[in-house]
N, C-alpha and C positions, 0 to 999 in steps of 0.2 A: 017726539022722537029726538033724542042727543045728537048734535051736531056737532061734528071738533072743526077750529077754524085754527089755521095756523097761518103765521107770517113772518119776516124777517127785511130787515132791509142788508145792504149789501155786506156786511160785517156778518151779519148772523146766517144768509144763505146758505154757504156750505152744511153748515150745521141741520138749518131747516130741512134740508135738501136727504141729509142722512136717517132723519127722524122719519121724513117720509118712508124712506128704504125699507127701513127697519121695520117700520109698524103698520108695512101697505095691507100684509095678507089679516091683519086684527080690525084696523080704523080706516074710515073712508075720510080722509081728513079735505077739506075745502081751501085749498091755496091763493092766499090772496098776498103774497107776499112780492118782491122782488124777483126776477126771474133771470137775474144773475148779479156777481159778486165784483164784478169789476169795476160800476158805475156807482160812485156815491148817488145814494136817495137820502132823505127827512123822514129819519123811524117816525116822526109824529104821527107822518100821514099816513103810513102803514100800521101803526098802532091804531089810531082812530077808528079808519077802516075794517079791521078786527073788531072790534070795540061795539059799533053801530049794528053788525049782522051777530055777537054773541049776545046781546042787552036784548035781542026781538022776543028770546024764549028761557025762560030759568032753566031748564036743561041742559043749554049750547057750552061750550068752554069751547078757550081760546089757547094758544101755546104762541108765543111771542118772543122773538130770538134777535138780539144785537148784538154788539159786541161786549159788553157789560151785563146786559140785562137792567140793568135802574134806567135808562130811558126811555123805555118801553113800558114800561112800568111804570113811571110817571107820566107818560103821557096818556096812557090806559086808564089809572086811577078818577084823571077827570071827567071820568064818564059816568052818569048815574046808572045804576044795578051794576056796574062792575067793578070787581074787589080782585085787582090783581097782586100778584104774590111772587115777587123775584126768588126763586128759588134755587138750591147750590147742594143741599145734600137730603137724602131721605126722609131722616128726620124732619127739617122744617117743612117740606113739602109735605107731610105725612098733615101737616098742625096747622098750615094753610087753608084743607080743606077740612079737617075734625072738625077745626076750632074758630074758622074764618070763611069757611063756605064760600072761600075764590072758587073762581068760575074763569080765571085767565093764570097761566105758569108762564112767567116771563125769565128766558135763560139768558145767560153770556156766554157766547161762542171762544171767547179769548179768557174766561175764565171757568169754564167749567170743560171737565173732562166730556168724551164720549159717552161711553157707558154710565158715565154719573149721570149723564140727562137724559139718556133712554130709562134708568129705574127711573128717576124722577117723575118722567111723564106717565110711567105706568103705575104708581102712586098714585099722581094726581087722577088718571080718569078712574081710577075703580077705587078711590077709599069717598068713603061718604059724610057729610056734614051730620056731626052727632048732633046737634042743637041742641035743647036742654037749656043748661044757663047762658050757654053760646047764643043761642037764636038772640034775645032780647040786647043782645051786646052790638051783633051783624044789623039789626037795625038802626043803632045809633050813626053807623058810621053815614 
């Protein structure tokens, strides 16, 4: 069974915080984020953390929120089985999972709109990794 894990450190809470709102009565999503906006934290260790409970099962995805989104994302990447994907508009989120079979969507709160990251995230959970010439690609990485 799919699990969605979401997290954020204090930059990206508000954001996390909204995506919950939004998408409580569709996803039971697993909060392991930050649980407020005031205190600087070390996205790594929020990242990580994400990282270690989405790597247990190929079904799990992750949604990962900072202020940018590439710190999270880089700190993500160095995880084996996980292929996270900083995403910012439809389209690349769309090609993420087609074409790269992430399994993490890493936003910026300071540069992505609202609504641009609620379609985003509903993108990423319902489009599917076409594999095909992709599959033999996703294993290289």
């Amino acid at each position: 069974m799919k699990k969605i894990f979401i997290s954020s450190d204090h930059a990206g809470y508000n954001l996390k915080e909204q995506i919950k709102k939004k998408f409580l009565k569709r996803y039971n999503f697993h909060d392991l984020g930050t649980d407020n906006s005031k205190i600087s934290v070390n996205y790594p260790d929020y990242a990580h953390k994400l990282c270690k409970r989405v790597s247990v099962n190929s079904k799990n995805m992750g949604i990962l929120v900072c202020g940018s989104g590439m710190g999270m994302s880089m700190a993500a990447n160095k995880h084996k089985k996980i292929r996270a994907a900083m995403c910012y508009s439809i389209k690349n989120t769309k090609l993420s999972r087609l074409h790269n079979n992430a399994n993490i969507i890493t936003l910026g709160s300071r540069l992505t709109k609202k609504n641009t990251a609620f379609k985003c995230i509903e993108v990423f959970i319902n489009t599917k990794f076409e594999g095909g010439r992709h599959k033999k690609r996703v294993k290289k990485i």
